[in-house]
C-alpha positions in Angstrom: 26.3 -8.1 9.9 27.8 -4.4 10.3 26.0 -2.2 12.7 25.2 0.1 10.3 22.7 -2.4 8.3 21.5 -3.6 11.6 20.9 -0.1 12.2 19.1 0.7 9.2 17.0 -2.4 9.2 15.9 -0.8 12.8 15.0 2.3 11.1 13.3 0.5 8.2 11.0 -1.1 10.9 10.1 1.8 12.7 9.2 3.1 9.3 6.6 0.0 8.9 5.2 0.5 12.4 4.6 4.6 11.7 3.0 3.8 8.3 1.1 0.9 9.7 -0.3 3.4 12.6 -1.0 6.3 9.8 -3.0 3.7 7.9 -5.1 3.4 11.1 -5.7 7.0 10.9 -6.3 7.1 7.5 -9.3 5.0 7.0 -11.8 7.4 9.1 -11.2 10.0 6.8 -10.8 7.8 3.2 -14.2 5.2 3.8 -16.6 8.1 3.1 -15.4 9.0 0.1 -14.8 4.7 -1.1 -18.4 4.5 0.0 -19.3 6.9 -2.9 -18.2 4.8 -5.6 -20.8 2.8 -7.1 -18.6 -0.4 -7.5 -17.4 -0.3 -4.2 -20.4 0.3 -2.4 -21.6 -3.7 -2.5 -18.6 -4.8 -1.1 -17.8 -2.0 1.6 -16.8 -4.6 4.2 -13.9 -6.0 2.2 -12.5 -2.7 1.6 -12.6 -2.0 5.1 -11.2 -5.4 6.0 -8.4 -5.2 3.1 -7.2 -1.6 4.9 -7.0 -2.8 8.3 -5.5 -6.3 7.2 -2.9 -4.0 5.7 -2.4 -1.7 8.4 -1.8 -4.8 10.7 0.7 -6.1 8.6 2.5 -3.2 8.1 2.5 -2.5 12.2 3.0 -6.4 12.9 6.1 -6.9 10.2 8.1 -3.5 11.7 7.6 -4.3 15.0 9.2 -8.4 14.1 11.8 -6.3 12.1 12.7 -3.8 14.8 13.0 -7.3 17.4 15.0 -9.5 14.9 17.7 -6.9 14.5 17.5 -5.0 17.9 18.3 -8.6 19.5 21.5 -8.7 16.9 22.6 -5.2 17.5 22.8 -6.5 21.2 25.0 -9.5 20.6 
């Protein structure tokens, strides 16, 4: 693979891990206003859980992406 993919795939990953970490930061601010909405309100806990599970994700697959094509950029 050229360098310069590798190196964009890098990029792309830290990408994943900073919007993983803002999603983190997000939620504080965004479950007040989710809490408001009638529909929601019954199943608040899902919400919640469906933010973080993305936010893990997000920070979990840029962190694999960043490995995977560090170790090539090294070989």
């Amino acid at each position: 693979m050229a360098k310069e993919k590798i190196l964009y795939q890098i990029v792309w990953g830290v990408l994943l891990v900073v919007m993983g970490i803002g999603v983190f930061f997000r939620i504080p601010q965004v479950m007040p206003r989710i809490e408001q909405i009638e529909y929601f309100s019954s199943v608040i806990w899902f919400v919640r859980f469906s933010f973080y599970l993305i936010g893990i994700l997000l920070v979990v697959g840029g962190v694999q992406k960043i490995i995977t094509y560090y170790r090539r950029l090294n070989e």
